[in-house]
C-alpha positions as CSV (number, residue, x, y, z in Angstrom):
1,X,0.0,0.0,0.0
2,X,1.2,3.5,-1.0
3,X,2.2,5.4,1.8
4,X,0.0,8.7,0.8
5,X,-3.0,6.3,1.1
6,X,-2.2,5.0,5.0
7,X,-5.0,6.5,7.6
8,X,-2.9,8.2,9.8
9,X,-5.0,9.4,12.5
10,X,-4.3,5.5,14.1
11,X,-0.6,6.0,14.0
12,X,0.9,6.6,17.0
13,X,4.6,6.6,15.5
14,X,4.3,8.3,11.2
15,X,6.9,5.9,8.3
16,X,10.1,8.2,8.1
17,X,11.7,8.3,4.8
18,X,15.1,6.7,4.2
19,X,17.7,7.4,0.9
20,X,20.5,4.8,0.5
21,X,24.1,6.2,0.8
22,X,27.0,5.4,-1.4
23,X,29.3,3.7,0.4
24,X,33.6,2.7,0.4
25,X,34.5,-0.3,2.1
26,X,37.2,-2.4,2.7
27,X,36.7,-6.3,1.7
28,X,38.8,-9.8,1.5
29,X,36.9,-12.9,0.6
30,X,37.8,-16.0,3.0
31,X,38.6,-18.7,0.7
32,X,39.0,-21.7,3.3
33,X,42.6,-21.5,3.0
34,X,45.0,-21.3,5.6
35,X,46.9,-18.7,4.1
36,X,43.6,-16.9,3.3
37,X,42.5,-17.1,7.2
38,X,45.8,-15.6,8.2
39,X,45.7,-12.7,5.5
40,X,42.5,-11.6,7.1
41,X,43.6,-12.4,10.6
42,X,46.0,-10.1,10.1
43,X,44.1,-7.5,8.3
44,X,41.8,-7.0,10.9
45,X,44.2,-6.7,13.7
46,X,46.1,-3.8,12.1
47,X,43.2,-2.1,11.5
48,X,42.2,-2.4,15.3
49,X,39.7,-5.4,15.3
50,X,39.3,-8.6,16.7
51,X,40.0,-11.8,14.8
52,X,40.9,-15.3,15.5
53,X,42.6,-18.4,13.4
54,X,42.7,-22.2,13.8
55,X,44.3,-24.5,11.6
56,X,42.3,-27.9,10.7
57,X,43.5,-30.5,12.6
58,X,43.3,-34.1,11.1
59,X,41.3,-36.8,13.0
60,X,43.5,-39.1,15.5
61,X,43.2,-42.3,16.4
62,X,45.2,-43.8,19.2
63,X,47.8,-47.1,18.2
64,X,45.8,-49.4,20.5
65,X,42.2,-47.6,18.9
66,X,40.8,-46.6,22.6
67,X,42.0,-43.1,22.4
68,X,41.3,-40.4,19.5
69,X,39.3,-37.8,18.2
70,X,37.4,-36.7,14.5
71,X,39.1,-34.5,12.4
72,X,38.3,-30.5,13.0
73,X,38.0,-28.2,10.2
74,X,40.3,-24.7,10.2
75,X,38.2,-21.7,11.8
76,X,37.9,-18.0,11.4
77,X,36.1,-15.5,13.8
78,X,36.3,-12.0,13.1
79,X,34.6,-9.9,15.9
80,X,33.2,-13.0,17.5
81,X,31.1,-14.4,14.3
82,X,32.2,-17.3,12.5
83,X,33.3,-16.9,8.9
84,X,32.6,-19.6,6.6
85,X,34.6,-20.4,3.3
86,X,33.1,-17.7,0.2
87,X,32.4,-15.6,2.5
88,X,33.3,-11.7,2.7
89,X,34.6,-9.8,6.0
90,X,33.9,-5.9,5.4
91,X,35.2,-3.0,6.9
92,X,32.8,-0.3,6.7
93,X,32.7,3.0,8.8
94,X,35.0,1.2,11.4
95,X,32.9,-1.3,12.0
96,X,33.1,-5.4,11.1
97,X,30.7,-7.4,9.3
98,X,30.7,-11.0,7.7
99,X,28.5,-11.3,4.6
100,X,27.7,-14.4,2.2
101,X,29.1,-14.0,-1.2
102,X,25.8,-14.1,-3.0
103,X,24.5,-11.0,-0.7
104,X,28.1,-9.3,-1.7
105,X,27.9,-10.0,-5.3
106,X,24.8,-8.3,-5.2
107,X,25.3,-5.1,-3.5
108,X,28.9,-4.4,-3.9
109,X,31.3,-4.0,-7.1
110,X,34.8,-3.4,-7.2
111,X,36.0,-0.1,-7.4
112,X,40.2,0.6,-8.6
């Protein structure tokens, strides 16, 4: 429905109208890669955030078969949310965010 057309006198709070803004942002795409993980690891830190690394660890299994554990995959945090592989970390405004490639592909282009 229109906004001219709403019936206003029930509104206790009236729409406010919002413009996008064009904005410049820093990006890296987390490929899954170890060397990938670090790069961004390190990106964030010396631009003030919070990020973690883990490498994968294979699964182990004792000699004698009593002792082990399942394999763990590598993991990336960046300002406490998990990053899975394809997807972006942003830096925009001084602030963090983690967004799927399909949602970054959409909104964002590259720009020299």
């Amino acid at each position: 429905m229109p906004a001219q057309n709403l019936n206003h006198s029930r509104m206790r709070h009236l729409p406010r109208r919002f413009r996008t803004r064009r904005v410049d942002l820093d990006a890296m795409q987390f490929y899954g890669t170890s060397t990938s993980g670090k790069d961004i690891v390190n990106w964030v830190f010396l631009s003030g955030g919070v990020a973690s690394w883990t490498e994968a660890t294979p699964a182990f299994e004792s000699d004698d078969g009593l002792k082990g554990c399942a394999a763990q995959p590598c993991r990336l945090t960046v300002c406490h949310v998990e990053v899975v592989p394809g997807s972006w970390v942003l830096l925009v405004d001084g602030e963090w965010t983690v967004m799927d490639d399909a949602q970054f592909q959409e909104r964002y282009q590259s720009w020299p």
